[in-house]
KEKE-3310 file (N, C-alpha, C; in steps of 0.2 Angstrom, whole numbers, plus 5000, padded with zeros to 4 digits):
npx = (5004:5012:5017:5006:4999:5008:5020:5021:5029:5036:5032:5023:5012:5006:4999:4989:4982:4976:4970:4961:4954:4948:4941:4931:4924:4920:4909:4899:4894:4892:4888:4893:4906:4913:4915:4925:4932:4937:4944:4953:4962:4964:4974:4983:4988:4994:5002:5014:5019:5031:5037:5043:5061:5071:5086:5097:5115:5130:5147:5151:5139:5125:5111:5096:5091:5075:5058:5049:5049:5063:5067:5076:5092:5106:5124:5133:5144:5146:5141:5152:5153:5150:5162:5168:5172:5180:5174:5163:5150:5138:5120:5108:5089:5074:5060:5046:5028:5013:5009:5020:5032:5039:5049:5068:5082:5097:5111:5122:5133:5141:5150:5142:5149:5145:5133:5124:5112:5101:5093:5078:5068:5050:5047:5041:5047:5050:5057:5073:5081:5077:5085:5095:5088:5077:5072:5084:5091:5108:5116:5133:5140:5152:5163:5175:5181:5173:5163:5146:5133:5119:5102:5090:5076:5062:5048:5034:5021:5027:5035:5044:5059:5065:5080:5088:5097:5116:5131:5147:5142:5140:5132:5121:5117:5103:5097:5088:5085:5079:5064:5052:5041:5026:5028:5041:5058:5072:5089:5102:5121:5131:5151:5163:5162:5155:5140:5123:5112:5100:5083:5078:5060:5059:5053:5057:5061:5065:5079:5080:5080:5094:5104:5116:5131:5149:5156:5153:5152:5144:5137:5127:5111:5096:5079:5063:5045:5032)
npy = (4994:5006:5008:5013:5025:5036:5050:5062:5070:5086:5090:5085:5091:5101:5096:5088:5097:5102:5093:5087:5103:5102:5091:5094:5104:5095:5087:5095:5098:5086:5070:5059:5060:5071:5059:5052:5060:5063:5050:5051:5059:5055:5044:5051:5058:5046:5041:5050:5046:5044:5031:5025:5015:5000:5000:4990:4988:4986:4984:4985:4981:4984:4995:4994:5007:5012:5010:4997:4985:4975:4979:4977:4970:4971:4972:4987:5001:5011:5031:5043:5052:5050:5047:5034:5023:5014:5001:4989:4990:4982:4986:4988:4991:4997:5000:5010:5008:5021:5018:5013:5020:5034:5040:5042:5035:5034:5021:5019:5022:5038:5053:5064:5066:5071:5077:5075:5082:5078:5082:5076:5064:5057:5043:5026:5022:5007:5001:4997:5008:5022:5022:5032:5040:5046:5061:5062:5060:5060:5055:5053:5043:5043:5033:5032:5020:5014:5020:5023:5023:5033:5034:5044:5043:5046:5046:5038:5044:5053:5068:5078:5077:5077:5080:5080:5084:5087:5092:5085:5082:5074:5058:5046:5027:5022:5035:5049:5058:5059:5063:5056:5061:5056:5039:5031:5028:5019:5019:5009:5009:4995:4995:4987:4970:4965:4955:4956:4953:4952:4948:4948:4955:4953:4963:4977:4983:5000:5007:4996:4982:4973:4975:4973:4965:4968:4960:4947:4930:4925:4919:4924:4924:4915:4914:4906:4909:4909)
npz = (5000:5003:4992:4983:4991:4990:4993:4980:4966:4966:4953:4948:4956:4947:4939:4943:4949:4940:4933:4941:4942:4928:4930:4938:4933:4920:4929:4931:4919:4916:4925:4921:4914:4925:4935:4924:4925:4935:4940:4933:4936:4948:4942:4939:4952:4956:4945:4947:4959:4972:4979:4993:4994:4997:4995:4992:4998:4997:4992:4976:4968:4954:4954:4946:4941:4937:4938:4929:4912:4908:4892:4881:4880:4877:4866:4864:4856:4866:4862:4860:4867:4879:4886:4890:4883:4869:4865:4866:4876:4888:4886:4893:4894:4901:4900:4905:4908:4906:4919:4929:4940:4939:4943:4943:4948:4955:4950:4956:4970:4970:4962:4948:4935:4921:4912:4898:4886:4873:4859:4849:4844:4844:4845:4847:4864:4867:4855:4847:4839:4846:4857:4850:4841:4849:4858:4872:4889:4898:4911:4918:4928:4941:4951:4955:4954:4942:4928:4925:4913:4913:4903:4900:4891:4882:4874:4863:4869:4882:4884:4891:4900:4916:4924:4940:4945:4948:4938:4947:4957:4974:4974:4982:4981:4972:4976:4973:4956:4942:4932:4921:4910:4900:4901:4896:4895:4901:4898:4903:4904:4906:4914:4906:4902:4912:4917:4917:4928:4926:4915:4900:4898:4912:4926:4935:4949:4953:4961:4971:4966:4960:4947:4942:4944:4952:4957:4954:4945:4940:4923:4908:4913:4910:4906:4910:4908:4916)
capx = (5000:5015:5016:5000:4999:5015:5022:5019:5034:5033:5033:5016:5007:5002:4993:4985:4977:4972:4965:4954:4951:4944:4935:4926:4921:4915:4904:4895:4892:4891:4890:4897:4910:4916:4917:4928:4941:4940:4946:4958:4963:4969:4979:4990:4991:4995:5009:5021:5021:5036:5036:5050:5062:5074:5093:5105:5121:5136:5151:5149:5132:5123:5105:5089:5085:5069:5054:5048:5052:5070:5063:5080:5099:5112:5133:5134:5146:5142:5142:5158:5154:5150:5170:5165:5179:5177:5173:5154:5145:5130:5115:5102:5084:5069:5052:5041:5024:5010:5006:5026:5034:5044:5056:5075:5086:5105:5113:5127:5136:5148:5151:5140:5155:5144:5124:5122:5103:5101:5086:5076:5060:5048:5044:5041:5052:5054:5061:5079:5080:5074:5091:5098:5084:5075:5075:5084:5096:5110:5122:5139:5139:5160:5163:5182:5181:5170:5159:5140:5128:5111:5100:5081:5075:5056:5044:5028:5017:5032:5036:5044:5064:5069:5087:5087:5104:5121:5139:5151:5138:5141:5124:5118:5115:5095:5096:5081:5089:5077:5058:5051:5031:5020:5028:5047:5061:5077:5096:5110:5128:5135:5156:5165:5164:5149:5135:5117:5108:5091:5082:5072:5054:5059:5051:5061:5061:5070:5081:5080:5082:5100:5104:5122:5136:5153:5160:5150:5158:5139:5136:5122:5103:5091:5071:5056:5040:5028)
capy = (5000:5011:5011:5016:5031:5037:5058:5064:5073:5092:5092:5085:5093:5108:5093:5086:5103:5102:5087:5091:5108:5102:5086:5099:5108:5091:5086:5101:5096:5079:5067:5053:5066:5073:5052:5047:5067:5059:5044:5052:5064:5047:5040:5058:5056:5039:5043:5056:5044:5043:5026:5022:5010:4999:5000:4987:4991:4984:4987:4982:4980:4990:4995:4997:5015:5015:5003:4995:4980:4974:4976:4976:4968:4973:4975:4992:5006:5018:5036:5044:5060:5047:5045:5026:5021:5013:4995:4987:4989:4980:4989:4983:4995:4997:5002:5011:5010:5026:5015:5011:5024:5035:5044:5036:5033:5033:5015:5017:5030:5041:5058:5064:5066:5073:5078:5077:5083:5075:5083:5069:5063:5053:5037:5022:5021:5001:5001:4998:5015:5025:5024:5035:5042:5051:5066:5059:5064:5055:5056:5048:5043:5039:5032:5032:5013:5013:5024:5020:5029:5032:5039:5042:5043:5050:5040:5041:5049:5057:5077:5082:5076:5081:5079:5083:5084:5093:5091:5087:5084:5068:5053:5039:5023:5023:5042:5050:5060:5063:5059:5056:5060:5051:5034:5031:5023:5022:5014:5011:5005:4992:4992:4982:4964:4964:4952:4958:4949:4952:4945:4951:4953:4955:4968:4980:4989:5005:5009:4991:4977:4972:4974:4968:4965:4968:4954:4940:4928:4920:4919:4927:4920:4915:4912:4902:4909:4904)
capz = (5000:5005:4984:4980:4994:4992:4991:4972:4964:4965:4945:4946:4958:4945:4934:4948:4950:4932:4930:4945:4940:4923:4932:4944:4927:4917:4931:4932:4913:4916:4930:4917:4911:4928:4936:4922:4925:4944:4940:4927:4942:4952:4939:4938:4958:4955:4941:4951:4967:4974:4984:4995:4990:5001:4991:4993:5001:4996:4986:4968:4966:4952:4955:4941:4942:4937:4936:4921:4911:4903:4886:4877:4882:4869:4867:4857:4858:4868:4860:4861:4871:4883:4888:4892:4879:4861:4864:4868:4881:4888:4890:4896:4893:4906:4896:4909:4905:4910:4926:4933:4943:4934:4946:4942:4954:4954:4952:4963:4971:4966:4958:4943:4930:4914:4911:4891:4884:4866:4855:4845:4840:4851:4844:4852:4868:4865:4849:4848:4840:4851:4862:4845:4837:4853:4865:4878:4891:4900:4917:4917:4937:4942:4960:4957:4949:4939:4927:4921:4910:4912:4899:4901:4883:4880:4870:4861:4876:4885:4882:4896:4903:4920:4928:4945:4949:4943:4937:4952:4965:4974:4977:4983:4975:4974:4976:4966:4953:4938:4930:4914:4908:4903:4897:4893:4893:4902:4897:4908:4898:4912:4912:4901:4905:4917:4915:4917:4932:4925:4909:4898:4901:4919:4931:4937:4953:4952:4966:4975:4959:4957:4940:4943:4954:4949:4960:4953:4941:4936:4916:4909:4915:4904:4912:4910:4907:4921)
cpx = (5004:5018:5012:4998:5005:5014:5022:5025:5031:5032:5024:5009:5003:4998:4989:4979:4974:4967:4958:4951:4945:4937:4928:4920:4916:4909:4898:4892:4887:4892:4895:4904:4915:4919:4923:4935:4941:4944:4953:4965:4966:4972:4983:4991:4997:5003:5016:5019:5028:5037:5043:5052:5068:5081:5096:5110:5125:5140:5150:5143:5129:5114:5100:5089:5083:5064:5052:5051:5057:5063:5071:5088:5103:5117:5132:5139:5144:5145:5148:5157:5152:5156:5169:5173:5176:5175:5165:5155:5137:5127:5109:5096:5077:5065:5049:5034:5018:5009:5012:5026:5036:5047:5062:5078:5093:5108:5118:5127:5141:5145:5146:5144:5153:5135:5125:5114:5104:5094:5085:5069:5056:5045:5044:5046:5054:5056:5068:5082:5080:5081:5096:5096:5080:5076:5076:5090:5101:5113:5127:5140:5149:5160:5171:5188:5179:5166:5154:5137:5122:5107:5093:5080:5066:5053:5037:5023:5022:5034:5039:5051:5067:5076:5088:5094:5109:5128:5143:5148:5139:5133:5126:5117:5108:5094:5090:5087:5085:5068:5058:5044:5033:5024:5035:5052:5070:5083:5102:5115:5134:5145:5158:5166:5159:5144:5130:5116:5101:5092:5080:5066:5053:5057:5056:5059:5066:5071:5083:5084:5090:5101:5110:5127:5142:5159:5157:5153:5151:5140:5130:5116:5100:5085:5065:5048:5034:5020)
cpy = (5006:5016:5016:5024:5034:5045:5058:5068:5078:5093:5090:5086:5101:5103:5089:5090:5103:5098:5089:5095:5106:5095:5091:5102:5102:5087:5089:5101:5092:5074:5062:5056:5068:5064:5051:5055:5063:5054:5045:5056:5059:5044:5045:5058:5051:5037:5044:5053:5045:5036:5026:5017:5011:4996:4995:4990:4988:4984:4983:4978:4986:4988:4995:5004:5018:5009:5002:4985:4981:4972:4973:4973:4967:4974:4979:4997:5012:5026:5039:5049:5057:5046:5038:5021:5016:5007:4993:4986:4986:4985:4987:4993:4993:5002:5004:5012:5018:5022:5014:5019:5026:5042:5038:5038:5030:5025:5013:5024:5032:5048:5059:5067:5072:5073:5076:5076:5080:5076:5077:5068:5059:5047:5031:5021:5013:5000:5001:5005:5021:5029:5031:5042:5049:5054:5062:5062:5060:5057:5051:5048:5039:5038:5031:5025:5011:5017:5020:5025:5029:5035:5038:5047:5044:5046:5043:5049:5056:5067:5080:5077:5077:5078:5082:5082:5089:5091:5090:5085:5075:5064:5046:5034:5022:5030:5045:5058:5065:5059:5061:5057:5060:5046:5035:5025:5023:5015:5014:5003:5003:4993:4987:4976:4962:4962:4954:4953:4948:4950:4949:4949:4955:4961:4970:4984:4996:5005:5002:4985:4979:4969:4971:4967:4963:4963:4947:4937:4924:4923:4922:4924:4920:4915:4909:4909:4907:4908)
cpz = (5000:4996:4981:4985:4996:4991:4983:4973:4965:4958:4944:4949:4953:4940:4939:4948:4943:4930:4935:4946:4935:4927:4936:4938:4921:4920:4934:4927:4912:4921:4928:4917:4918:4932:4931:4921:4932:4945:4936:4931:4948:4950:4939:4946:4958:4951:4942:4958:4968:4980:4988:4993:4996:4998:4996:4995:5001:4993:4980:4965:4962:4953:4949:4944:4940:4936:4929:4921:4909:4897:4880:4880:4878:4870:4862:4861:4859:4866:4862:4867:4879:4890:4892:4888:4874:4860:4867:4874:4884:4891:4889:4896:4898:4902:4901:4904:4908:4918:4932:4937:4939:4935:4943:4948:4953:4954:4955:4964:4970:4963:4950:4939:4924:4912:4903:4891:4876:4862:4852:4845:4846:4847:4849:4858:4867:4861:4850:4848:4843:4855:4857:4843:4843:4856:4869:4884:4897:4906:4916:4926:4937:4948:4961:4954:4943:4935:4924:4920:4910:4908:4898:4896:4883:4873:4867:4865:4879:4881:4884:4899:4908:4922:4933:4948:4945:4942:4945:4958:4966:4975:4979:4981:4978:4976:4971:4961:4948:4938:4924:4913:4901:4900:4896:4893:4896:4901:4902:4903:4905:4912:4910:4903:4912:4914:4920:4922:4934:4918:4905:4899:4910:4922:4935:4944:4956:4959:4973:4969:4957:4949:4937:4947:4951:4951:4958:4946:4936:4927:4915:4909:4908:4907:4908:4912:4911:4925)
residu = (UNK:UNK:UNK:UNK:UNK:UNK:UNK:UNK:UNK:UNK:UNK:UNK:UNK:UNK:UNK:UNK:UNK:UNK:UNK:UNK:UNK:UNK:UNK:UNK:UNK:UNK:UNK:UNK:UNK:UNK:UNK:UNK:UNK:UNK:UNK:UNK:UNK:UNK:UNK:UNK:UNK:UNK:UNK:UNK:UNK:UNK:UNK:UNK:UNK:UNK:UNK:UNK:UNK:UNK:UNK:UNK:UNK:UNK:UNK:UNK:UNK:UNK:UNK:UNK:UNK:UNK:UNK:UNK:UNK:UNK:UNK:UNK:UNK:UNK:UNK:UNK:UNK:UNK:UNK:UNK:UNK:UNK:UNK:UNK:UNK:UNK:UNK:UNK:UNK:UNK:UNK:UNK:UNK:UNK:UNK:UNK:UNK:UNK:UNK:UNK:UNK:UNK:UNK:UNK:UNK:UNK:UNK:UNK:UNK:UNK:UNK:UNK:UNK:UNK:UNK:UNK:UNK:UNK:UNK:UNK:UNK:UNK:UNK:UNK:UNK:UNK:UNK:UNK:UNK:UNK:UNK:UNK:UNK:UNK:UNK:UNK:UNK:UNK:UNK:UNK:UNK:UNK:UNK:UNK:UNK:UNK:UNK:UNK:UNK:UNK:UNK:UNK:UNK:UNK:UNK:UNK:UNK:UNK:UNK:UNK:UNK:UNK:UNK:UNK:UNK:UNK:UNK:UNK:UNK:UNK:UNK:UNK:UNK:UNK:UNK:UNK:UNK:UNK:UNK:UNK:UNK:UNK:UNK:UNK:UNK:UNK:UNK:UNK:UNK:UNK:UNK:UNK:UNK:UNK:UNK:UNK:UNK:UNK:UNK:UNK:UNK:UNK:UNK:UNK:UNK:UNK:UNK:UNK:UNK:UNK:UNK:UNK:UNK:UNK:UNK:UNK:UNK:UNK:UNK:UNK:UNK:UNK:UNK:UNK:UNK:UNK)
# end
Protein backbone atom coordinates (compact mmCIF):
# COMPACT_ATOMS: atom_id res chain seq x y z
CA UNK A 1 0.00 0.00 0.00
CA UNK A 2 3.00 2.20 0.93
CA UNK A 3 3.27 2.28 -3.10
CA UNK A 4 0.04 3.25 -4.07
CA UNK A 5 -0.12 6.19 -1.27
CA UNK A 6 3.06 7.50 -1.55
CA UNK A 7 4.42 11.63 -1.73
CA UNK A 8 3.87 12.88 -5.58
CA UNK A 9 6.73 14.61 -7.23
CA UNK A 10 6.62 18.45 -7.02
CA UNK A 11 6.54 18.42 -11.02
CA UNK A 12 3.22 16.95 -10.70
CA UNK A 13 1.47 18.61 -8.47
CA UNK A 14 0.43 21.55 -10.96
CA UNK A 15 -1.40 18.62 -13.18
CA UNK A 16 -2.94 17.13 -10.42
CA UNK A 17 -4.53 20.67 -10.10
CA UNK A 18 -5.59 20.43 -13.50
CA UNK A 19 -7.06 17.33 -13.95
CA UNK A 20 -9.10 18.12 -11.08
CA UNK A 21 -9.83 21.68 -11.96
CA UNK A 22 -11.27 20.40 -15.46
CA UNK A 23 -13.10 17.27 -13.64
CA UNK A 24 -14.75 19.75 -11.28
CA UNK A 25 -15.90 21.56 -14.53
CA UNK A 26 -16.92 18.25 -16.55
CA UNK A 27 -19.15 17.28 -13.74
CA UNK A 28 -21.00 20.14 -13.59
CA UNK A 29 -21.60 19.28 -17.32
CA UNK A 30 -21.82 15.83 -16.78
CA UNK A 31 -22.08 13.48 -13.93
CA UNK A 32 -20.54 10.70 -16.54
CA UNK A 33 -17.91 13.22 -17.85
CA UNK A 34 -16.85 14.57 -14.33
CA UNK A 35 -16.68 10.46 -12.87
CA UNK A 36 -14.38 9.44 -15.51
CA UNK A 37 -11.79 13.31 -15.07
CA UNK A 38 -11.90 11.85 -11.26
CA UNK A 39 -10.86 8.89 -11.91
CA UNK A 40 -8.31 10.44 -14.70
CA UNK A 41 -7.37 12.70 -11.61
CA UNK A 42 -6.24 9.44 -9.52
CA UNK A 43 -4.26 8.05 -12.11
CA UNK A 44 -2.03 11.62 -12.33
CA UNK A 45 -1.89 11.19 -8.42
CA UNK A 46 -1.06 7.80 -8.96
CA UNK A 47 1.86 8.52 -11.87
CA UNK A 48 4.11 11.11 -9.89
CA UNK A 49 4.19 8.71 -6.66
CA UNK A 50 7.24 8.53 -5.27
CA UNK A 51 7.28 5.17 -3.21
CA UNK A 52 9.98 4.46 -0.95
CA UNK A 53 12.43 2.05 -1.92
CA UNK A 54 14.78 -0.21 0.22
CA UNK A 55 18.56 -0.02 -1.80
CA UNK A 56 21.02 -2.68 -1.33
CA UNK A 57 24.12 -1.75 0.16
CA UNK A 58 27.26 -3.22 -0.84
CA UNK A 59 30.22 -2.63 -2.89
CA UNK A 60 29.86 -3.62 -6.32
CA UNK A 61 26.49 -4.03 -6.70
CA UNK A 62 24.56 -1.99 -9.57
CA UNK A 63 21.08 -1.07 -8.97
CA UNK A 64 17.80 -0.70 -11.71
CA UNK A 65 17.07 2.98 -11.53
CA UNK A 66 13.73 3.09 -12.56
CA UNK A 67 10.82 0.66 -12.83
CA UNK A 68 9.59 -1.01 -15.80
CA UNK A 69 10.42 -3.99 -17.76
CA UNK A 70 13.98 -5.20 -19.47
CA UNK A 71 12.51 -4.80 -22.85
CA UNK A 72 16.00 -4.83 -24.58
CA UNK A 73 19.74 -6.50 -23.59
CA UNK A 74 22.40 -5.45 -26.12
CA UNK A 75 26.64 -5.00 -26.62
CA UNK A 76 26.77 -1.55 -28.59
CA UNK A 77 29.29 1.11 -28.38
CA UNK A 78 28.46 3.64 -26.31
CA UNK A 79 28.39 7.18 -28.01
CA UNK A 80 31.70 8.80 -27.86
CA UNK A 81 30.76 11.91 -25.85
CA UNK A 82 29.94 9.37 -23.37
CA UNK A 83 34.08 8.92 -22.32
CA UNK A 84 32.99 5.11 -21.56
CA UNK A 85 35.75 4.21 -24.18
CA UNK A 86 35.47 2.65 -27.81
CA UNK A 87 34.59 -0.95 -27.14
CA UNK A 88 30.71 -2.56 -26.44
CA UNK A 89 29.07 -2.11 -23.87
CA UNK A 90 25.94 -4.10 -22.40
CA UNK A 91 22.91 -2.28 -22.06
CA UNK A 92 20.41 -3.33 -20.73
CA UNK A 93 16.78 -0.92 -21.48
CA UNK A 94 13.88 -0.60 -18.86
CA UNK A 95 10.40 0.47 -20.70
CA UNK A 96 8.24 2.29 -18.27
CA UNK A 97 4.72 1.95 -18.93
CA UNK A 98 1.93 5.24 -18.02
CA UNK A 99 1.14 2.90 -14.78
CA UNK A 100 5.20 2.26 -13.42
CA UNK A 101 6.71 4.81 -11.32
CA UNK A 102 8.82 6.97 -13.27
CA UNK A 103 11.28 8.76 -10.89
CA UNK A 104 14.97 7.25 -11.67
CA UNK A 105 17.26 6.58 -9.29
CA UNK A 106 20.94 6.66 -9.16
CA UNK A 107 22.59 3.02 -9.61
CA UNK A 108 25.49 3.50 -7.48
CA UNK A 109 27.27 5.97 -5.77
CA UNK A 110 29.57 8.13 -6.73
CA UNK A 111 30.18 11.67 -8.35
CA UNK A 112 27.96 12.75 -11.49
CA UNK A 113 30.92 13.28 -13.99
CA UNK A 114 28.78 14.63 -17.19
CA UNK A 115 24.84 15.65 -17.79
CA UNK A 116 24.39 15.43 -21.75
CA UNK A 117 20.67 16.60 -23.20
CA UNK A 118 20.24 15.09 -26.75
CA UNK A 119 17.23 16.52 -29.00
CA UNK A 120 15.18 13.87 -31.00
CA UNK A 121 11.92 12.66 -32.06
CA UNK A 122 9.67 10.55 -29.86
CA UNK A 123 8.75 7.46 -31.28
CA UNK A 124 8.12 4.35 -29.67
CA UNK A 125 10.42 4.16 -26.46
CA UNK A 126 10.83 0.22 -26.92
CA UNK A 127 12.28 0.20 -30.20
CA UNK A 128 15.76 -0.38 -30.34
CA UNK A 129 16.06 2.95 -31.99
CA UNK A 130 14.89 5.01 -29.86
CA UNK A 131 18.11 4.84 -27.59
CA UNK A 132 19.51 6.96 -31.05
CA UNK A 133 16.70 8.48 -32.50
CA UNK A 134 14.94 10.15 -29.41
CA UNK A 135 14.96 13.16 -26.91
CA UNK A 136 16.87 11.90 -24.33
CA UNK A 137 19.21 12.71 -21.81
CA UNK A 138 21.92 11.01 -19.93
CA UNK A 139 24.33 11.20 -16.66
CA UNK A 140 27.73 9.54 -16.63
CA UNK A 141 27.88 8.61 -12.56
CA UNK A 142 32.03 7.90 -11.51
CA UNK A 143 32.61 6.36 -7.99
CA UNK A 144 36.30 6.37 -8.59
CA UNK A 145 36.18 2.67 -10.15
CA UNK A 146 34.00 2.58 -12.18
CA UNK A 147 31.80 4.79 -14.59
CA UNK A 148 28.09 3.94 -15.81
CA UNK A 149 25.53 5.87 -18.04
CA UNK A 150 22.15 6.37 -17.60
CA UNK A 151 19.91 7.84 -20.18
CA UNK A 152 16.13 8.44 -19.78
CA UNK A 153 15.04 8.56 -23.50
CA UNK A 154 11.23 10.06 -23.97
CA UNK A 155 8.72 7.93 -25.97
CA UNK A 156 5.52 8.23 -27.74
CA UNK A 157 3.31 9.89 -24.84
CA UNK A 158 6.47 11.35 -23.01
CA UNK A 159 7.22 15.30 -23.60
CA UNK A 160 8.89 16.49 -20.87
CA UNK A 161 12.86 15.29 -19.39
CA UNK A 162 13.72 16.20 -15.94
CA UNK A 163 17.39 15.71 -14.37
CA UNK A 164 17.47 16.64 -10.96
CA UNK A 165 20.77 16.87 -10.22
CA UNK A 166 24.13 18.57 -11.34
CA UNK A 167 27.71 18.12 -12.57
CA UNK A 168 30.28 17.31 -9.61
CA UNK A 169 27.51 16.85 -6.95
CA UNK A 170 28.18 13.59 -5.16
CA UNK A 171 24.90 10.69 -4.69
CA UNK A 172 23.58 7.85 -3.37
CA UNK A 173 22.90 4.66 -4.92
CA UNK A 174 18.92 4.54 -5.19
CA UNK A 175 19.13 8.48 -4.74
CA UNK A 176 16.22 10.05 -6.84
CA UNK A 177 17.76 12.09 -9.46
CA UNK A 178 15.48 12.66 -12.40
CA UNK A 179 11.62 11.81 -13.92
CA UNK A 180 10.16 11.27 -17.21
CA UNK A 181 6.28 12.00 -18.31
CA UNK A 182 3.98 10.11 -19.50
CA UNK A 183 5.57 6.86 -20.64
CA UNK A 184 9.31 6.11 -21.39
CA UNK A 185 12.18 4.53 -21.31
CA UNK A 186 15.45 4.45 -19.56
CA UNK A 187 19.29 2.87 -20.68
CA UNK A 188 22.01 2.12 -18.40
CA UNK A 189 25.69 1.02 -20.45
CA UNK A 190 27.07 -1.58 -17.68
CA UNK A 191 31.18 -1.58 -17.64
CA UNK A 192 32.92 -3.59 -19.79
CA UNK A 193 32.80 -7.11 -18.92
CA UNK A 194 29.85 -7.16 -16.53
CA UNK A 195 26.95 -9.52 -17.09
CA UNK A 196 23.31 -8.43 -16.59
CA UNK A 197 21.67 -10.21 -13.53
CA UNK A 198 18.11 -9.66 -15.04
CA UNK A 199 16.32 -11.06 -18.17
CA UNK A 200 14.41 -9.80 -20.47
CA UNK A 201 10.77 -9.40 -19.86
CA UNK A 202 11.79 -9.03 -16.21
CA UNK A 203 10.27 -6.42 -13.75
CA UNK A 204 12.21 -3.99 -12.59
CA UNK A 205 12.24 -2.26 -9.43
CA UNK A 206 13.97 1.07 -9.55
CA UNK A 207 16.19 1.82 -6.86
CA UNK A 208 15.97 -1.75 -5.08
CA UNK A 209 16.32 -4.64 -8.15
CA UNK A 210 19.94 -5.69 -8.55
CA UNK A 211 20.87 -5.16 -11.96
CA UNK A 212 24.46 -6.42 -11.41
CA UNK A 213 27.15 -7.00 -9.21
CA UNK A 214 30.59 -6.39 -10.14
CA UNK A 215 32.01 -9.30 -8.08
CA UNK A 216 29.99 -12.04 -9.47
CA UNK A 217 31.52 -14.45 -11.80
CA UNK A 218 27.78 -15.96 -12.75
CA UNK A 219 27.14 -16.14 -16.90
CA UNK A 220 24.36 -14.67 -18.22
CA UNK A 221 20.69 -15.93 -17.05
CA UNK A 222 18.14 -17.05 -19.19
CA UNK A 223 14.18 -17.59 -17.68
CA UNK A 224 11.22 -19.54 -18.05
CA UNK A 225 7.94 -18.20 -18.69
CA UNK A 226 5.61 -19.13 -15.72
Amino acid sequence: MTSVFAPIHKDGIKFVLIFAFVSVLLYCLSHTLGVIGFILTAWCIYFFRIPKRVTPDRDGLIIAPADGIVSLITDVVPPAEYNLGEDKLTRVSIFLNVFDVHVQRTPIAGTIEKIMYHPGKFINASLDKASEDNERQTIVINNGKIKIACTQIAGLIARRILCQTAEGRNMKAGELYGLIRFGSRVDVYLPKGVVPLVILGQRMIGGETVLADLNSSESMRTGIVS
